[in-house]
C-alpha positions, 0 to 999 in steps of 0.5 A: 469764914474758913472754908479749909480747902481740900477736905471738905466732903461736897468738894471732895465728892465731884473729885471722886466721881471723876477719879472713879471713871478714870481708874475703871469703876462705874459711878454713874448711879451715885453720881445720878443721887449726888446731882439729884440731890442738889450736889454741887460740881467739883470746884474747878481750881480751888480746893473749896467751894465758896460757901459751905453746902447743907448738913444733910448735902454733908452728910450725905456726900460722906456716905457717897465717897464711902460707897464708891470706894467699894466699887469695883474696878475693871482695871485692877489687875493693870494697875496695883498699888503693892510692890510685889504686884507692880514688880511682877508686871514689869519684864524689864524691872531693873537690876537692884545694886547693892543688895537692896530687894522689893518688900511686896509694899510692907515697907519694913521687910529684911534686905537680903544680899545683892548681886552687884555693888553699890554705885558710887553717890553723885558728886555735890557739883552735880546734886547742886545742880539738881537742887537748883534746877528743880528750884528753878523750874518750879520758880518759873512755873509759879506765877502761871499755876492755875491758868489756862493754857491760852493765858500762858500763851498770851501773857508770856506772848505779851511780854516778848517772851514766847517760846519762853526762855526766861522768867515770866514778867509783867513789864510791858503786858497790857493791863487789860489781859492782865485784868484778863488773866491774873498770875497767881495770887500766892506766887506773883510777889514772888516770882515774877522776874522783877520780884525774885529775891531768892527761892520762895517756899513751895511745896515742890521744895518742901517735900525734898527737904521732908524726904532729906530729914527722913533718910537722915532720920532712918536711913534707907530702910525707912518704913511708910509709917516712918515718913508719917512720923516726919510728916506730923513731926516737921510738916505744917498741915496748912503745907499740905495740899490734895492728897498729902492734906486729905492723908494728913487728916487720916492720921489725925483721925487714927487711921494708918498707911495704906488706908491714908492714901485710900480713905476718901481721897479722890487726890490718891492719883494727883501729882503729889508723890511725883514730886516728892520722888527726888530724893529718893533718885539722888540719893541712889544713882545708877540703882533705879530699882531702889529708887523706885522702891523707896518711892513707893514707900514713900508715896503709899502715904497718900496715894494709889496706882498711877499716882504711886507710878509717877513717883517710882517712874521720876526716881528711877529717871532720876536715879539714872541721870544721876550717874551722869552716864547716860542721855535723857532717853535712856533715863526716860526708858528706865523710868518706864521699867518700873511703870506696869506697863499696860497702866494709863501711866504708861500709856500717857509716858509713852504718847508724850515721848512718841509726839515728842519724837514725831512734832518739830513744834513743842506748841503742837506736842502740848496741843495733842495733850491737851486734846487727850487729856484736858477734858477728863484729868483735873489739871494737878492729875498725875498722868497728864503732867507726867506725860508732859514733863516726859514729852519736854524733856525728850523734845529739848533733848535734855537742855536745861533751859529747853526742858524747863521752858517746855514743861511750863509753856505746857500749863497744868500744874505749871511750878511742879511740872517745872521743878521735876524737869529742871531736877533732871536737866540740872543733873544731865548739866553735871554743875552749877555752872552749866546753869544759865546765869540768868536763871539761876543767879536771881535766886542768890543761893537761898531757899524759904521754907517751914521744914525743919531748920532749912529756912535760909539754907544755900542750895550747896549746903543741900547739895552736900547734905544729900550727898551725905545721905548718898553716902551712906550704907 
């Protein structure tokens, strides 16, 4: 039997009831008719339950998530979604170069001229870097997604391999912890040291390569209904995952952005417009404001407050290592510009980079995250990975492999945490050939994908196709 992950509603109703306790609304009373009607728990790792619930648990669930979307949130004004909104919070909004203004989350408003010229694109040398780190990161991080913080622990312990420095293996691991904690079904063929033979696919690398075809499609002045389009057009649904697969479905359903992002989606906070947001730096070094404009874009697709930050936060990160001007705090305080800054985002941002600051032991960083947010944040939740690809960087002080290793060892959403790190560490490092050998060398210049015709495609062909985009007006 086909149990569809990610959509079904009695999976999707205990998702929903703990996002409404996050984002400032009161759902114990639906919460309270859900339990007594014999509703199941959220799944706690997969995207489906075992077996399918009754019709009337069924139907029943889609009437609940209909009624807690009506609820009211005592952080609303904290915390918008529009563009207008979230800019008229933020007293540090950065400088938009190149005559490129904020369209109040229309997507389609005229640009009007600008105050400073546009900032000279990256070079190749140092946009392979960022591809290839961002591959790397996340290839670290595949075997390990889904586990828990402990099994992270042991088995890299196990393997003579903690603190991590290099790719997770399962040489020398005792069977009876591997029988314990298994790596990640999907992924361990792939990317455990002793299987890598070139980038596998991942999402984490999928979504960059989507927002390439749609900047070569429509160029920067793309609109949300324009990223649809790419999406039906390019995007395999069973590539789709949380947010993206519940918005996919929205589509298909007729409805239109933003509404896709809002309809029964309790995934609108996760991480999946993070890791979408890339591009969108690459293609706009020195000009963090436009990045995080066409995040936003970009991310009202499927999502909504704090998970539409963390997409804007990471471009405008991006977009300032970008330029190879700056340090890693200074990227990370720019990222923090385009963040309303009394958001749980920002919150979350700020406590990773003061433990950061304050702990000499990363182990003890992770730990005091964990104490935050482990309890109440699903472990693909944007606000906790955010915090702690945050808190990694600033820890490692920008070192490639000292980034990427922090934002692993720190579990939760293990590969995207990794990838998002290793993007801004691959640019900070300026080139390849800054890369360890060992960690890039394995990955033989190849990357798998579905998306369009990039299957097989070098990372310096995308690092010279992104500069392309880079280029243009």
């Amino acid at each position: 039997m086909l149990r569809l992950t990610w959509v079904q509603p009695e999976d999707l109703i205990g998702h929903e009831l703990r996002q409404a306790s996050l984002d400032g609304r009161a759902p114990s009373a639906v919460a309270a008719r859900w339990r007594a009607a014999g509703g199941p728990e959220a799944p706690l790792a997969a995207g489906a339950s075992p077996t399918p619930a009754s019709r009337y648990l069924r139907l029943l669930a889609t009437d609940l998530l209909d009624e807690l979307a009506d609820l009211p949130s005592t952080l609303a004004d904290a915390e918008p979604t529009g563009l207008t909104a979230i800019r008229s919070l933020c007293a540090d909004w950065p400088l938009t170069a190149g005559g490129r203004v904020g369209d109040g989350g229309r997507g389609d408003a005229p640009r009007t001229p600008g105050r400073t010229a546009r900032p000279h694109p990256a070079s190749p040398a140092r946009l392979e870097a960022a591809w290839l780190g961002r591959a790397v990161g996340c290839l670290l991080g595949k075997p390990v997604e889904k586990l828990p913080l402990t099994a992270i622990r042991h088995l890299a312990q196990a393997a003579g391999n903690w603190p991590l420095t290099t790719y997770f293996t399962a040489r020398g691991v005792p069977g009876d912890l591997l029988a314990r904690h298994p790596w990640n079904r999907r992924s361990a063929s792939t990317s455990l040291a002793e299987n890598i033979d070139g980038m596998p696919e991942d999402d984490d690398l999928d979504h960059p390569l989507l927002v390439l075809l749609l900047l070569q499609r429509h160029g920067r002045t793309f609109t949300t209904s324009d990223v649809a389009r790419v999406w039906l057009d390019e995007l395999p649904a069973g590539r789709a995952f949380t947010a993206e697969r519940v918005a996919y479905r929205n589509l298909l359903s007729g409805l239109e952005p933003p509404l896709t992002a809002r309809h029964r989606n309790p995934f609108r906070e996760w991480i999946g417009a993070l890791i979408r947001a890339d591009m969108h730096g690459w293609t706009n070094p020195g000009d963090p404001a436009a990045a995080a404009e066409q995040a936003h874009r970009d991310a009202t697709l499927t999502h909504t407050g704090n998970g539409v930050y963390a997409a804007m936060f990471t471009a405008a990160v991006i977009a300032t290592a970008a330029t190879g001007d700056h340090d890693v705090h200074a990227c990370l305080r720019t990222g923090l510009a385009v963040v309303p800054p009394r958001s749980r985002l920002a919150g979350a941002v700020r406590q990773g980079i003061r433990l950061a600051h304050e702990h000499a032991d990363f182990q003890t960083v992770v730990d005091l995250l964990h104490h935050t947010h482990a309890s109440t944040h699903h472990w693909v939740h944007a606000i906790p990975n955010t915090a702690l690809i945050a808190a990694a960087l600033t820890h490692a002080d920008g070192d490639f492999t000292g980034s990427i290793c922090r934002a692993v060892s720190g579990g939760w959403d293990t590969d995207s945490a990794g990838a998002t790190a290793g993007s801004v560490a691959g640019l900070l490092a300026g080139s390849p050939d800054a890369l360890p050998e060992r960690w890039t060398a394995p990955l033989k210049n190849r990357l798998a994908t579905s998306v369009g015709d990039f299957h097989g495609t070098g990372f310096d062909t995308l690092a010279r196709l992104t500069h392309l985009e880079a280029s243009r007006p």
